[in-house]
C-alpha positions as CSV (number, residue, x, y, z in Angstrom):
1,X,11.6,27.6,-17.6
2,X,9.8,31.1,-16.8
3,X,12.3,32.4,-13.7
4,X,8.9,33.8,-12.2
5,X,6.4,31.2,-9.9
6,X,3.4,32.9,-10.5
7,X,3.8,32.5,-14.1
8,X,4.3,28.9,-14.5
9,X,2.2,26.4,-16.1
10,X,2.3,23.1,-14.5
11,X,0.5,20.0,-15.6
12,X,0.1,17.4,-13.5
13,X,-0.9,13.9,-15.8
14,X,-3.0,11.3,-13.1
15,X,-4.4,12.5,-10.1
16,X,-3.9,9.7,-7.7
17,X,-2.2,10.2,-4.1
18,X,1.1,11.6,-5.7
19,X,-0.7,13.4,-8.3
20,X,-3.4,15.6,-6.5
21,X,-1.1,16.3,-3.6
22,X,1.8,17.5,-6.1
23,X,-1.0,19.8,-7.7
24,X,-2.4,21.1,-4.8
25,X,1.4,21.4,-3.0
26,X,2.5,23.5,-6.4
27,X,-1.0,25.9,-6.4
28,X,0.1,26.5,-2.8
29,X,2.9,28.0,-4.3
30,X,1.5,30.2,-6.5
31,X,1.9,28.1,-9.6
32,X,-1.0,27.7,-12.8
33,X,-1.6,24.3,-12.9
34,X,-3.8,21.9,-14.5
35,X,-4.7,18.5,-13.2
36,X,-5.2,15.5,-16.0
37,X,-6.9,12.1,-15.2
38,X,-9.6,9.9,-16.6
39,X,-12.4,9.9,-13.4
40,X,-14.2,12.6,-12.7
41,X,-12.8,13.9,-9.5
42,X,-9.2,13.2,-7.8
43,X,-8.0,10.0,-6.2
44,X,-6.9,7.8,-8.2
45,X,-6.4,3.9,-8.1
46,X,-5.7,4.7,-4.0
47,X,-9.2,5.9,-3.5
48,X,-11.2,4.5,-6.4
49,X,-9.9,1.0,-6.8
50,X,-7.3,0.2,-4.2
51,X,-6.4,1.4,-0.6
52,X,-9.7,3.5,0.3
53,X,-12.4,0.5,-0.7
54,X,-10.2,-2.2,0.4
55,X,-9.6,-0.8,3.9
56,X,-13.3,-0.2,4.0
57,X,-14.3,-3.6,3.2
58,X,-11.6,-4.7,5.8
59,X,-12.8,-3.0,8.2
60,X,-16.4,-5.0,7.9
61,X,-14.7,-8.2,8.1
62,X,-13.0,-7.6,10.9
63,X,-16.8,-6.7,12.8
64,X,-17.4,-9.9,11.5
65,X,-14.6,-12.0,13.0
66,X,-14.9,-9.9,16.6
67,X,-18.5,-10.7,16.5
68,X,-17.6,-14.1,16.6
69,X,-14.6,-14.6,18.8
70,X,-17.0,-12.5,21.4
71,X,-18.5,-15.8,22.2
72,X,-15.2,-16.1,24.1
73,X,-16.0,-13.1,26.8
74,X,-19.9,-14.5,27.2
75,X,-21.2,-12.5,25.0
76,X,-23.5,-14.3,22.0
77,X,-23.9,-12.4,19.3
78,X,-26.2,-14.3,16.2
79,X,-24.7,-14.8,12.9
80,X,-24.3,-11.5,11.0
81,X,-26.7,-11.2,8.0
82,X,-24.7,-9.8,5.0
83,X,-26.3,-7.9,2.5
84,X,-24.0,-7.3,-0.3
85,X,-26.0,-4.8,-1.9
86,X,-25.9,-2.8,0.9
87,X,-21.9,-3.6,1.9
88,X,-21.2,-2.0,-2.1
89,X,-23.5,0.5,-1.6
90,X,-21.5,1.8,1.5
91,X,-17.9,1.4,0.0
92,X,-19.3,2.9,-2.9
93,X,-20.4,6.3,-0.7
94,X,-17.0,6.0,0.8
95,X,-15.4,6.6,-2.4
96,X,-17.7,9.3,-3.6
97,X,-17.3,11.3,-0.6
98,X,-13.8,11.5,-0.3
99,X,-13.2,11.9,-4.4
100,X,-16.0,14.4,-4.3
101,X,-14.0,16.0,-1.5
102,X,-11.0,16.5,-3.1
103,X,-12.5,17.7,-6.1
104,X,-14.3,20.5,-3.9
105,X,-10.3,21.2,-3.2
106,X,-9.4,21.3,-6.2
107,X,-11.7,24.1,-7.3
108,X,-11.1,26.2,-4.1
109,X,-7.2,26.0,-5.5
110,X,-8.7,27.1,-8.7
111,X,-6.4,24.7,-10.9
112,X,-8.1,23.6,-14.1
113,X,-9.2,19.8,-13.6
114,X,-9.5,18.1,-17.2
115,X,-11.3,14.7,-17.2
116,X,-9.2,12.8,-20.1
117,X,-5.9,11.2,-21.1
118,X,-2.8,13.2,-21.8
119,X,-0.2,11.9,-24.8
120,X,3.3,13.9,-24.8
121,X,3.5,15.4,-28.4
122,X,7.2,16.4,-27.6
123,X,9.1,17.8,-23.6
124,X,6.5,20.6,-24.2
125,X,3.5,19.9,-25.2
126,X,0.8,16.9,-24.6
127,X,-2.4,16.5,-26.3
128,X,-5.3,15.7,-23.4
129,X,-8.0,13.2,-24.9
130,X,-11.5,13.3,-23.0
131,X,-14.1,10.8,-22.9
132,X,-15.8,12.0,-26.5
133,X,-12.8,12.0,-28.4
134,X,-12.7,15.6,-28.8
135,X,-9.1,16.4,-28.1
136,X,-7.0,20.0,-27.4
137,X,-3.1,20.8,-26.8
138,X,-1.9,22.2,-23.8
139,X,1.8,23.8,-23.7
140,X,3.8,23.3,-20.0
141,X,6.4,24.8,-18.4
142,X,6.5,21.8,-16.4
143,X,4.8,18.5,-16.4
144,X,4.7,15.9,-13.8
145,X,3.5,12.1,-14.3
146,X,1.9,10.4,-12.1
147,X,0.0,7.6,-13.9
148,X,0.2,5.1,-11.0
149,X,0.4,1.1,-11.8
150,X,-1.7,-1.6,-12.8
151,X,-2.3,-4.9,-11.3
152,X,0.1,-8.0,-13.3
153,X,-1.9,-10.6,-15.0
154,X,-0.8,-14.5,-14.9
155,X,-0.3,-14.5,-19.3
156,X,-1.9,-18.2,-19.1
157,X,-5.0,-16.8,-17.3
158,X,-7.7,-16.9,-20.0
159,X,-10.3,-13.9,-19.4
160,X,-13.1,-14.8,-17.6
161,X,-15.1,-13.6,-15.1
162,X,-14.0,-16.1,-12.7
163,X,-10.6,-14.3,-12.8
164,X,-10.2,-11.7,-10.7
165,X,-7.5,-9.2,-9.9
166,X,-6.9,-6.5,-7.0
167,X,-9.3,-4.4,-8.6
168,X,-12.0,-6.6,-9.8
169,X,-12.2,-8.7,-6.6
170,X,-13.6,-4.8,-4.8
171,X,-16.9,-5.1,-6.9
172,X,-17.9,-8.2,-4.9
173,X,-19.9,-9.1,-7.1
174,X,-20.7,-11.9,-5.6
175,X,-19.1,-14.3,-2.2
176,X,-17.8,-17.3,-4.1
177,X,-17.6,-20.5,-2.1
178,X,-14.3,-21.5,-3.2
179,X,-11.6,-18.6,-4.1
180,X,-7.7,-19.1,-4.7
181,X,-5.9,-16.7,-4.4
182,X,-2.4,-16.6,-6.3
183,X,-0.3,-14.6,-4.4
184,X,0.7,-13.7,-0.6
185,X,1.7,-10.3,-1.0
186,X,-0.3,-7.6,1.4
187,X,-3.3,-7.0,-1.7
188,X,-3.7,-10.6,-1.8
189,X,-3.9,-11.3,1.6
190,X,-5.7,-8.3,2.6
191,X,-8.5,-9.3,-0.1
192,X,-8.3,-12.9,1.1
193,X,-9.4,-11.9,4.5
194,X,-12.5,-9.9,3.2
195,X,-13.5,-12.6,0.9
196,X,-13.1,-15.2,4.2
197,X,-15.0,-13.4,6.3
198,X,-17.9,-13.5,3.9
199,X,-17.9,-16.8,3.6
200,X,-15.3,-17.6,0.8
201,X,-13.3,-21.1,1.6
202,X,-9.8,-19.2,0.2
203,X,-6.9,-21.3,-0.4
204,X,-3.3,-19.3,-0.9
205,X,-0.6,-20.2,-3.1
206,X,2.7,-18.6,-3.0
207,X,6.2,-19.0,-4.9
208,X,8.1,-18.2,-1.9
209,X,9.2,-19.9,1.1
210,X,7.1,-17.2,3.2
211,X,3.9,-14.9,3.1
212,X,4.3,-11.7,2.8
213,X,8.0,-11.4,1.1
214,X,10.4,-8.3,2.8
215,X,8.7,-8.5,6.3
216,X,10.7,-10.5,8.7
217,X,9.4,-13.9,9.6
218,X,8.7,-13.0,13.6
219,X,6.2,-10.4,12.4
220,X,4.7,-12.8,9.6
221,X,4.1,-15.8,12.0
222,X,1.9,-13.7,13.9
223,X,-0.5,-12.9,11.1
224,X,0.5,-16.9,9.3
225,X,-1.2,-18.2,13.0
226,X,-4.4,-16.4,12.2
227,X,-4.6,-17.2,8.5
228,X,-4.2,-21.1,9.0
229,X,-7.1,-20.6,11.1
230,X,-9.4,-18.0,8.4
231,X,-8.0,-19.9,5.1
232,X,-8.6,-23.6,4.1
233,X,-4.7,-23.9,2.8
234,X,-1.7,-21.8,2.1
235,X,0.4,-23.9,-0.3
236,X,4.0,-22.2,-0.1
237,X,6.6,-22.8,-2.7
238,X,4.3,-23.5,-5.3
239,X,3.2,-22.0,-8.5
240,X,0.0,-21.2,-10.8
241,X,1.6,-23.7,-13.8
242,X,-2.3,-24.2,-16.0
243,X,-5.4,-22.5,-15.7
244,X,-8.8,-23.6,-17.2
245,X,-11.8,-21.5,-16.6
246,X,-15.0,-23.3,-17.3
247,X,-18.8,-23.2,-16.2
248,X,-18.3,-24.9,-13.6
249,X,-15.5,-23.2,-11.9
250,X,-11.5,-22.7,-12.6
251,X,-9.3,-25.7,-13.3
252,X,-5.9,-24.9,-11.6
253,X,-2.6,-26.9,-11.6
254,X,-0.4,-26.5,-9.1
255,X,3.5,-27.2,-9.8
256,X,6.2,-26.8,-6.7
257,X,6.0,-27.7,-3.1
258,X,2.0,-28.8,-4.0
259,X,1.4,-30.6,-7.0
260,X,-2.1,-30.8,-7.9
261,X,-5.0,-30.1,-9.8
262,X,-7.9,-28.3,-8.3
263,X,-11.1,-26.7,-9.1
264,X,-12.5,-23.0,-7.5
265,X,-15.1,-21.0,-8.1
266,X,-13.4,-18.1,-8.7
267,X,-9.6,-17.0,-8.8
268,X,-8.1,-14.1,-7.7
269,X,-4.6,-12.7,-8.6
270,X,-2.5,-10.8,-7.0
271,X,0.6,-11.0,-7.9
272,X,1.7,-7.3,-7.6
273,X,1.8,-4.5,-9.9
274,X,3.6,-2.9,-12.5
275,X,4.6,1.0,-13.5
276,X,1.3,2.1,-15.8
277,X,3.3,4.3,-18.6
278,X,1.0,3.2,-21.7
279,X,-0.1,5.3,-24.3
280,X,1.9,8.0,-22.4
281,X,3.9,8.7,-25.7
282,X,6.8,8.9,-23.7
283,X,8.8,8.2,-26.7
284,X,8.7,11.3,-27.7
285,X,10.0,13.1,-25.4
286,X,14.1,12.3,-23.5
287,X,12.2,10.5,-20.5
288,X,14.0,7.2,-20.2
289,X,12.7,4.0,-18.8
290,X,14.6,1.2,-16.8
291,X,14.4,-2.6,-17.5
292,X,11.4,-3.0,-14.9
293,X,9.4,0.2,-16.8
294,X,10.0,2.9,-14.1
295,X,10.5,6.0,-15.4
296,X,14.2,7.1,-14.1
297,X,14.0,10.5,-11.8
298,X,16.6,12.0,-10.0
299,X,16.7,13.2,-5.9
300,X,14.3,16.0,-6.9
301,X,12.2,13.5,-8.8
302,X,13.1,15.3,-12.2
303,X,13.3,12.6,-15.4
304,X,16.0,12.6,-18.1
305,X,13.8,15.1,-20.1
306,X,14.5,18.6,-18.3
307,X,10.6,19.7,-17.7
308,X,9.2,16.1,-17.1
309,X,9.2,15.0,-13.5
310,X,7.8,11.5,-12.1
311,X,6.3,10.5,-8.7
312,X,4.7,7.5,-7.3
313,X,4.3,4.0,-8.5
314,X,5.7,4.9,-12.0
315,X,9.2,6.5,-10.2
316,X,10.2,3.6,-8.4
317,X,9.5,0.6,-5.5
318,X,8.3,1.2,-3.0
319,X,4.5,1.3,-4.2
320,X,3.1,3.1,-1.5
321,X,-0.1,5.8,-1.7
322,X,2.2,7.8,1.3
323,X,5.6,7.8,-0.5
324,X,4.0,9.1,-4.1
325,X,2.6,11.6,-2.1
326,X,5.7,12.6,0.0
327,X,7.6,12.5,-3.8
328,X,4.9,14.6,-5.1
329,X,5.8,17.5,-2.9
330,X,9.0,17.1,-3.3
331,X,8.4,17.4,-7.6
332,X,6.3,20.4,-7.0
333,X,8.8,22.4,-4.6
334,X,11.4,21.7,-7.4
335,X,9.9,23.0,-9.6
336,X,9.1,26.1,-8.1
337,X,13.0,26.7,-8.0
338,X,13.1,25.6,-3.9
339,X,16.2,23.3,-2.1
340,X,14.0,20.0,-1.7
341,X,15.3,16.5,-2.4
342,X,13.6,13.0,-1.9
343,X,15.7,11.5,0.9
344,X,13.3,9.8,3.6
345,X,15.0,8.1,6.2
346,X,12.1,5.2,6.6
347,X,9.4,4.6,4.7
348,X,6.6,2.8,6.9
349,X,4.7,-0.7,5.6
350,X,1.5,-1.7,6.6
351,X,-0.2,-5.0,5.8
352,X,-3.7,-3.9,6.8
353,X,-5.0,-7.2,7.2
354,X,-6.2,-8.9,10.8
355,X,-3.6,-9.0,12.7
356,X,-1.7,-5.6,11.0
357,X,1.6,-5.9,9.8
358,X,4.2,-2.5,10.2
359,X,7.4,-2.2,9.5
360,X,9.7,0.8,9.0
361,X,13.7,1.0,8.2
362,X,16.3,-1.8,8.1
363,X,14.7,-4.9,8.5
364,X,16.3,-8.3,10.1
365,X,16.7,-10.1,6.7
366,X,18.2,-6.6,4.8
367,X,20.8,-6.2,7.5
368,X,21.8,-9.8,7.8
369,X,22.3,-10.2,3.6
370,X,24.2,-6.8,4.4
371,X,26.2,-8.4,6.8
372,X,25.6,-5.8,8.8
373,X,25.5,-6.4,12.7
374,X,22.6,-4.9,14.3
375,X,20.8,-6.1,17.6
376,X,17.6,-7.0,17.6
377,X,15.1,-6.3,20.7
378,X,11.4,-7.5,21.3
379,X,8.8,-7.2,23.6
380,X,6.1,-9.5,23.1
381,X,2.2,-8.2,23.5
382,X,1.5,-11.0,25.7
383,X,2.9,-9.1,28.5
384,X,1.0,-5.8,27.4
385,X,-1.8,-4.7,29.5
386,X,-3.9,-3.1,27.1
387,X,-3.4,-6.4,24.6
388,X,-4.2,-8.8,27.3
389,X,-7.6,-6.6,27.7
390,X,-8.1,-6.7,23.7
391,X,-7.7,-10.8,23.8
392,X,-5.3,-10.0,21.7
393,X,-1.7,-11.1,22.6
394,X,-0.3,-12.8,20.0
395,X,1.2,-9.7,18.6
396,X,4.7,-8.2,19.0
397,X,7.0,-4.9,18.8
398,X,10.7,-4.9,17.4
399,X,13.5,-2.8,17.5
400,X,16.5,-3.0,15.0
401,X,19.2,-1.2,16.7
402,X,22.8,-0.2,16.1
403,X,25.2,-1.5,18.8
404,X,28.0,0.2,17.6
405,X,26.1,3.4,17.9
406,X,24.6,3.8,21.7
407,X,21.6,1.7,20.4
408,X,20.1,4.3,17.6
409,X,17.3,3.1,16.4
410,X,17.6,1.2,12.9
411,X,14.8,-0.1,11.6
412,X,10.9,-0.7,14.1
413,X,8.5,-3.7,13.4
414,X,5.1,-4.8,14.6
415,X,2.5,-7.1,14.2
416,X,-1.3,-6.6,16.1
417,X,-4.2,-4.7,15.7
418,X,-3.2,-1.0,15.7
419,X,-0.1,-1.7,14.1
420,X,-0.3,0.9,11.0
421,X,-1.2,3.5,13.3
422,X,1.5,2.6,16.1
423,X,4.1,2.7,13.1
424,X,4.5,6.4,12.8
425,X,6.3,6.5,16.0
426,X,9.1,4.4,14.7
427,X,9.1,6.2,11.2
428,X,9.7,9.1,13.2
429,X,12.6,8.2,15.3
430,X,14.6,6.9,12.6
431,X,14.1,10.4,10.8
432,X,15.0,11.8,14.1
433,X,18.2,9.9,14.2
434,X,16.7,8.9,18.4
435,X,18.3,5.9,19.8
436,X,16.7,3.1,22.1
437,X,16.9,5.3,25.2
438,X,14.9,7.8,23.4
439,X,11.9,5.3,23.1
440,X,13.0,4.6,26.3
441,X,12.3,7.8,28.4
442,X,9.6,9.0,26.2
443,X,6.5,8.7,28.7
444,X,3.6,6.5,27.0
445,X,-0.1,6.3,28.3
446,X,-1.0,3.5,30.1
447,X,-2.7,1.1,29.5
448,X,-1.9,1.7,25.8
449,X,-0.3,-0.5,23.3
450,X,2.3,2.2,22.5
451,X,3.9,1.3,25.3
452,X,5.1,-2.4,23.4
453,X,7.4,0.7,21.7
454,X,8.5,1.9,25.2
455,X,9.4,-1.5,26.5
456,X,11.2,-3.0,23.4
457,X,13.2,0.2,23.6
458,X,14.1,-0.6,27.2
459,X,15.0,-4.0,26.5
460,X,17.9,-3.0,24.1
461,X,19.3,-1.4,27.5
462,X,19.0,-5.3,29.0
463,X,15.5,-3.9,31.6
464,X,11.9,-4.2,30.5
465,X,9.8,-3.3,33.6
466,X,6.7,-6.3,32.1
467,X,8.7,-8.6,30.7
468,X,12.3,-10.9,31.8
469,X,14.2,-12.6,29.1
């Protein structure tokens, strides 16, 4: 590699929320680089076909369900009207503003966008492949893949456009009466919520014993409560074992816990996602892939092939927009000969559904199959201020704490509205290395629901001020 910044070529292969940021972060720097994806403008599955739409989507549902449960305060609001036109037309904006945004970026960084698919012809060189064929060959000094995932597909599910997945279900092309929804992962529930709120009668099923598999059950049975309520069934322990899809709706056979047969409308599946390295020609180059199809990186996020680097959803669980991004700063700074290695303390969660799930660090379950002793501290919302003036008290604050270690901070969990936002606070303790008493004395406004924080941390010292065990 060329010892001098300035003169280095970096190519940067999908420009999603690890691949724009690592191509803006290594222009900041003073490198050449050239940004490579198949839409138009930045933003990848995040903001074209995942987190951006979804959340915007959620966000109308959740007007829905407050203009309802306002009844409760003697307020009568009349059924909301939904014009779906209209609702698409709106996400749609959303997604065009923000991708037109970061395009705008782009060109102010002047790197060379290319709208196209890149093939590695060797660890130097790729051939980029735009929409009408015509193709050219570009030489790197680095390269950086970032090619995101794709949602999994049941292998018995026949096509049909009954069949949705994570990123068919955000046309809404239409508010089925009857949905099922095979998996209770946070996509799956997140969609099932929109789709319920418009009217959908969604029935869950899911393999494991719980929703929402890797959050700990206290913060699940806050968001379980509500979705008994929204959903017509969750069917735990069960599996998808036949599907049928005919014109008059989806045959399904359930095996497991439920054993059935049933017929929906439509079906949606989200079952997670997997690393999208296809047609990368990674073969011919010495980037190596594990059993699960992540590529393998090192700390700096650099593959077995010297020049190739990896971030995001094709480098590695967890699939999150924020940790490609983080990684994809990491690649660029590596590249540009700086000290830099991927080595986050926490890495926040959020289920973005109604109430939010967050969680950040060691979790109950983890330390327990650790057998690692660890204290656990709660406060529950129900004697917050602020939540008691939302109606909403159901939720709760954790803390996972060290004993052995005056109480530092281990692992912070949540479940209410607000959660995703309240999160960061616990992310940054744990990075911080704070203990309890930390949280403790940190002065919070009042009445705010950062202060569940404040008092879980206090009740790891035995004293909450709103709440006696």
């Amino acid at each position: 590699m060329n010892t001098d910044v300035d003169s280095r070529h970096v190519v940067v292969i999908g420009a999603g929320p690890g691949g724009y940021p690592a191509a803006f972060h290594a222009a900041d720097l003073g490198m050449q680089v050239t940004l490579i994806d198949a839409e138009p403008n930045p933003g990848g599955v995040c903001l074209y076909r995942g987190c951006i739409p979804s959340k915007t989507l959620l966000h109308a549902a959740a007007f829905i369900n407050e203009a309802k449960e306002i009844a409760d305060w003697g307020i009568s609001v009349s059924d909301p009207q939904i014009d779906l036109d209209k609702l698409r037309a709106r996400k749609d904006a959303v997604i065009a503003k923000l991708t037109g945004g970061l395009g705008q970026l782009s060109k102010q960084r002047k790197i060379t966008y290319l709208q196209g698919r890149a093939t590695f012809k060797d660890g130097k060189t790729l051939t980029v492949t735009g929409g009408d064929g015509a193709a050219q060959e570009l030489t790197f000094d680095a390269a950086i893949i970032a090619t995101g995932s794709q949602p999994i597909h049941l292998p018995f599910a026949p096509p049909s456009e009954r069949i949705l997945d994570s990123t068919t279900a955000l046309d809404l092309a239409d508010v089925p009466d009857s949905l099922l929804l095979v998996g209770g992962g946070y996509i799956g529930l997140e969609l099932g919520q929109v789709y319920a709120s418009l009217g959908s009668r969604v029935t869950v099923v899911e393999m494991m014993p719980e929703l929402l598999p890797g959050a700990d059950a206290p913060l699940v049975r806050v968001l379980s409560a509500k979705l008994k309520k929204q959903f017509e069934a969750i069917h735990l322990e069960t599996r998808v074992a036949a599907v049928k899809a005919g014109a008059d709706g989806v045959e399904v056979t359930f095996e497991g816990k439920h054993e059935a047969t049933e017929t929906f409308d439509k079906l949606l599946i989200a079952v997670g996602r997997r690393p999208d390295t296809n047609g990368l020609g990674l073969e011919n180059t010495g980037v190596s892939v594990d059993e699960k199809g992540f590529v393998t990186v090192d700390a700096q996020r650099r593959t077995t092939e010297s020049a190739i680097y990896a971030v995001g959803d094709v480098a590695g669980q967890p699939m999150l927009a924020h940790k490609a991004t983080y990684e994809g700063k990491v690649a660029a700074e590596a590249i540009a000969g700086m000290k830099t290695v991927y080595d986050p303390k926490a890495i926040p969660c959020v289920v973005f559904t109604d109430p939010e799930i967050a969680w950040c660090g060691l979790t109950e379950a983890e330390a327990k199959e650790a057998g690692r002793e660890v204290k656990v501290t709660s406060f529950p919302w129900a004697a917050s201020g602020r939540a008691t003036t939302l109606g909403r008290s159901d939720g709760v604050t954790r803390l996972i704490v060290d004993p052995s270690d005056s109480n530092r901070v281990l692992g912070v969990g949540m479940a209410g509205p607000g959660a995703g936002e309240l999160i960061a606070e616990g992310t940054l303790a744990i990075e911080m290395g704070a203990v309890a008493d930390d949280l403790a004395w940190t002065i919070h406004p009042h009445p705010t629901l950062s202060e569940t924080i404040m008092e879980a941390a206090e009740s790891a010292g035995g004293h909450s001020v709103h709440y006696a065990r």
